[in-house]
Structure formats: structure tokens, C-alpha cells
C-alpha positions in Angstrom: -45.3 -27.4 -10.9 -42.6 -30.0 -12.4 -41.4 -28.0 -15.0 -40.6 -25.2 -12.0 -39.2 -27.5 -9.7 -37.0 -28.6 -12.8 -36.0 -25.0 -13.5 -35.8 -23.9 -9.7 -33.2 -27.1 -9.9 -30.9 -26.3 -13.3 -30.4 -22.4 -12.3 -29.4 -23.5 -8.8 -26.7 -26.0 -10.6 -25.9 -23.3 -12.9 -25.2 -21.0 -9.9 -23.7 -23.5 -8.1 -21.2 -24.7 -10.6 -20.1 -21.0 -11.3 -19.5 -20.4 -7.3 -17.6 -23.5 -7.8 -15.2 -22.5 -10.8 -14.7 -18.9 -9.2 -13.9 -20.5 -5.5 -11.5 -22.2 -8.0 -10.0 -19.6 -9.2 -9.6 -17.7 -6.0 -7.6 -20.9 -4.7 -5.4 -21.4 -7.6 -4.5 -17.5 -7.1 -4.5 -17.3 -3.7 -1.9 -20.4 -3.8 0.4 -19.4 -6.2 3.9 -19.9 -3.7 1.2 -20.5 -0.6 1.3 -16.1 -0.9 -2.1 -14.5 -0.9 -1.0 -11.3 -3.5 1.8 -13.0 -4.5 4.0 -11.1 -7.2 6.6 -11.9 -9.1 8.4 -8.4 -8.1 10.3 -8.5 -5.0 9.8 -6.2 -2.4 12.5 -3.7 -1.1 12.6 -1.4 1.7 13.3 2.2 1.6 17.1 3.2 2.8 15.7 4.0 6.5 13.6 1.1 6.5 10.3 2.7 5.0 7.6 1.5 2.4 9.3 2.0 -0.9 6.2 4.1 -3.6 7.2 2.6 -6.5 4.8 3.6 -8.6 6.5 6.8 -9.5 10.0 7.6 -10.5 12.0 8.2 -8.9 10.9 5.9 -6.5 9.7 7.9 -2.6 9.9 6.8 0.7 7.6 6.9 2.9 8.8 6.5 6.5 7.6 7.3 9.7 9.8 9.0 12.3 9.7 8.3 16.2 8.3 11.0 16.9 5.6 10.2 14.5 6.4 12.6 11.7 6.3 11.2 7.8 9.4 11.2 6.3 9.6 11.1 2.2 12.7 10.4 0.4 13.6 10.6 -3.2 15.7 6.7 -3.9 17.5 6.1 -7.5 17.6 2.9 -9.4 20.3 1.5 -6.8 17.8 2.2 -3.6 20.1 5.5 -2.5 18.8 8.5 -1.2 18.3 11.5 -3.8 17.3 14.9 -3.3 13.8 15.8 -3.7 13.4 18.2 -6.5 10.0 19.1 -8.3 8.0 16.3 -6.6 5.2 17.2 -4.7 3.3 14.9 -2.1 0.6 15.2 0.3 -0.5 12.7 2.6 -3.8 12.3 4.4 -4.8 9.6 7.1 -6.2 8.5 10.7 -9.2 8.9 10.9 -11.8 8.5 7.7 -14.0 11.1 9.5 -11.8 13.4 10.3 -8.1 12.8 8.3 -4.9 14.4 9.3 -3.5 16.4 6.8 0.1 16.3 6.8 1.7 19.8 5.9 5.7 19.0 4.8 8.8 21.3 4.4 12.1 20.4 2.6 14.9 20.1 4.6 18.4 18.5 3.3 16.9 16.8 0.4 13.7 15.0 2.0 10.1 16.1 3.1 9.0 15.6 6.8 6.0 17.0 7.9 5.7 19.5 10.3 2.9 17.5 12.1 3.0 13.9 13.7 0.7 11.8 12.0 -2.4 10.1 14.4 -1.6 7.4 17.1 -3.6 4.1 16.6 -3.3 0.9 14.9 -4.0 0.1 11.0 -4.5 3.5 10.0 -5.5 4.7 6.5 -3.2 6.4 4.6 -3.4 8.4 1.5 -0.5 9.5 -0.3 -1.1 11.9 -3.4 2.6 12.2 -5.3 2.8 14.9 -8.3 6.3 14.3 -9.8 5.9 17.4 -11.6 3.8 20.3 -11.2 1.8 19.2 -14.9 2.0 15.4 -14.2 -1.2 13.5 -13.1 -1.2 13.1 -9.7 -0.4 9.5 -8.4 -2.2 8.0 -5.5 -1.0 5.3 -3.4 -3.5 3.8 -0.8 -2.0 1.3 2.4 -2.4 0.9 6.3 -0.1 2.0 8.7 0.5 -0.9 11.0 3.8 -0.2 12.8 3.9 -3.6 14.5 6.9 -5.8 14.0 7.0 -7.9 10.8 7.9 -11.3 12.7 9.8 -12.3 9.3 11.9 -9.3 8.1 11.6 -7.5 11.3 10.2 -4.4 9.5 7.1 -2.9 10.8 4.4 -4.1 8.5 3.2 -1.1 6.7 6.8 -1.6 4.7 7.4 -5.0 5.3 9.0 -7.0 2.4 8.0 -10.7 2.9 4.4 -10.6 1.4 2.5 -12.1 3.7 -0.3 -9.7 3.9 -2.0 -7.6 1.1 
């Protein structure tokens, strides 16, 4: 009965103590500049305000009109518009039961969908990018949140200041 009670007790340190380092951890990230997700890379905006894809070159927009229509725009090196040219990019989102599938046609050099994306607030979004027809296909996953960033006055899915995820 001791030696269990003894046993129960060092395996309840040992669990404790690792809780302890990893809550550690966490903090010491977590407050790295006081920014949860903090990165070293700063933030831009699209040229019309948007989320700036990044992890594709060139770089896309992804911007979302008044009427509620996706907008995606090619940007260089300097943040300028380009002309879209063998990209390809489909975006899903809404609803996780039942997505809207966006459907996009070229016009002057960008992409806008033909359909307005869902009303509602923090929506997924799934944006698949092909940069060439026999490149992997890139995804990028966010929520649209267009409220106001207080800070850079941006709406928050493509809001620069980091302080959300």
C-alpha cells in the first residue's frame, strides 16, 4: 500500500513538472513582443487592402468586394498589381456542411468570382492556388472576419498588426 501511494505520488510529480515546463514554454512563446504568433516577418496588405497569400509567388490577393465577390490579384516584389497568368485558384468557404464554391473568370488581369461568397461572421475559407497547371497545389486556410481592425483599420481577415492568429 506504501510503495503505491509512493508511486501514485512520483508519476503525479513527473506529470506535474512536465505540465509545468510546457505551460512554460507556451508563455515564453506566447510573450515573445506581448504577440501571441508573433513573427519576425511583417505583415503587408494587398494593393486594395486584401490578405496578401504569400506563400506562393508571385504573391495573390485575396480581397473581398462590396458586393461580396472574391477578388484575386497577382502583386510583384514591390506589392503592385500584375496580371494573372497561368495561376489557377479555387476558393471554398461558409458553411463546413455545405461550402460555397466560388466559380472565377479573368477580367483585366484579376480573378473575381462570379458568385458572392456567404454572409456571416468568421467564416472558413479555403483557398487552393496552382501556380502552374503541373505545380502542387498550395492551400491556404484563414477566417473571414470583415470587422474593422481597431489598429490598422483593416478588416481583420487581412489585418497587418498581429494581434490575432
Amino acid at each position: 500500500m506504501k510503495i503505491q501511494t509512493h508511486r501514485l505520488l512520483s508519476i503525479a510529480a513527473i506529470i506535474a513538472t512536465g505540465i509545468s515546463f510546457t505551460i512554460a514554454g507556451t508563455s515564453v512563446r506566447a510573450d515573445d513582443k506581448g504577440k501571441p504568433g508573433h513573427s519576425h516577418e511583417k505583415k503587408v496588405a494587398g494593393p486594395n487592402g486584401g490578405r496578401l497569400v504569400t506563400s506562393v509567388k508571385p504573391h495573390l490577393e485575396f480581397f473581398v468586394t462590396k458586393d461580396r465577390k472574391i477578388k484575386i490579384t497577382a502583386v510583384d516584389h514591390h506589392n503592385k498589381p500584375t496580371a494573372i497568368t497561368g495561376q489557377s485558384v479555387k476558393v471554398s468557404g461558409g458553411s463546413r456542411l455545405f461550402p460555397a464554391r466560388m466559380k472565377f473568370e479573368k477580367k483585366n488581369g484579376v480573378l473575381i468570382s462570379s458568385n458572392a461568397f456567404p454572409e456571416g461572421k468568421k467564416l472558413p475559407v479555403v483557398v487552393q492556388i496552382k501556380v502552374t497547371p503541373e505545380s502542387k497545389t498550395v492551400i491556404e486556410k484563414f477566417y473571414l472576419n470583415q470587422s474593422t481592425c481597431p489598429e490598422c483599420k483593416l478588416e481583420e481577415y487581412a489585418c497587418i498588426c498581429g494581434h490575432h492568429n
